[in-house]
N, C-alpha and C positions, 0 to 999 in steps of 0.2 A: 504494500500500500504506500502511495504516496502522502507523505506526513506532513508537509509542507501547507498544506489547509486545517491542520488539526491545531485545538492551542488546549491547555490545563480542561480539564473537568469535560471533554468530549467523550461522548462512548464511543467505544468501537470494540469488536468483536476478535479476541484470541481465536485463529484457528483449531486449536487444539481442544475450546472448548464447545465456540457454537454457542456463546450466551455473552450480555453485554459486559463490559469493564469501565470503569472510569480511568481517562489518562489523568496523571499525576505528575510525569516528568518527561521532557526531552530532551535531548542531550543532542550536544554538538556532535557527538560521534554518532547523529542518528540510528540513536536506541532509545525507546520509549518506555515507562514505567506506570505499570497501571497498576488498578487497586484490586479488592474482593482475594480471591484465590492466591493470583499467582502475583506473591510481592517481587517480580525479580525485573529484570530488565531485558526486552524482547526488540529483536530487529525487526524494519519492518514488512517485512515478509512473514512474519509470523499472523500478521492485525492484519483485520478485514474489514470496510465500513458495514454499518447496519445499513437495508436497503429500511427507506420509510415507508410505511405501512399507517392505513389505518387505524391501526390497535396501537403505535407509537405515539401516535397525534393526541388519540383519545386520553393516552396514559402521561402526555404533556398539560392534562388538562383543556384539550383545543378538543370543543362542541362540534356537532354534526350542527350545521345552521340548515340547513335546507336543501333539498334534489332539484332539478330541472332537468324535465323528460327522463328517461330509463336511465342515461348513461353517466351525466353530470351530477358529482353530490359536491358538494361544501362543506368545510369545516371553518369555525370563526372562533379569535382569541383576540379581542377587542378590536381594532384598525386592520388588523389581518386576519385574511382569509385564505384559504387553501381550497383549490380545484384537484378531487382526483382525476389525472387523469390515466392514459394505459402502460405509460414507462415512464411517469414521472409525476411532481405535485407542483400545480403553478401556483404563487405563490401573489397572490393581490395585497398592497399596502395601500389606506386610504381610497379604496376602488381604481387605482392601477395598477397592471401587472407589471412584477420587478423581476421574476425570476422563477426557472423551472429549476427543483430541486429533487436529489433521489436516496439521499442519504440523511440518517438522525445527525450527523455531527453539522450538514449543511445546515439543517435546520436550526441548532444552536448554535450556531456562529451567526448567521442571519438574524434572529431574535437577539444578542446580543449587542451587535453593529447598530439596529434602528432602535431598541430601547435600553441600551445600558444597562441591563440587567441578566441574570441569568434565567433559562427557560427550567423552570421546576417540576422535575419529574415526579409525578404522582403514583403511579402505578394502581392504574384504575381497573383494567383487567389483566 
């Protein structure tokens, strides 16, 4: 994986395990140090991004707002809205689109950048 979009507190996924990790450190000598299981320090080829999924969004706390027709759903977390759509999430700020995203840590780097905050995982289902 390319690490170079990742910064402190992004999830991403150990190969080895198939379930998410918090990054905690990176290192000049590109190797990354995440939490939960494995305190040790992984190259990154090891780490996969999470693809985002509905069931990620929900568990950010980010609402189903409403469908339009069979194939369009929405998701809303105040000013921002998410369109699924079939290989990616477009991503509305203020009713304009900013950006198609496919990954949980794009998604927390995104919410970070427009509100100076961090996105709070809830784990809803």
């Amino acid at each position: 994986m390319d690490i170079t979009g990742l910064r402190i507190g992004n999830f991403v996924s150990l190969k080895l395990l198939g379930e998410f990790e918090t990054l905690e450190e990176i290192w000049v000598e590109r190797q990354i140090k995440v939490s939960e299981f494995f305190r040790a320090y992984h190259h990154p080829e090891e780490v996969e991004p999470i693809k985002l999924t509905e069931k990620w969004l929900m568990n950010f706390g980010i609402d189903p707002s409403h469908k339009i027709g069979i194939s369009r759903r929405f998701y809303a977390l105040g000013n921002l809205h998410f369109e699924i759509c079939p290989e990616s999430i477009g991503v509305y700020f203020k009713g304009e689109l900013l950006c198609f995203i496919i990954y949980v840590h794009q998604l927390q780097n995104l919410y970070f950048s427009l509100l100076d905050e961090e996105l709070e995982y809830k784990k809803i289902l």
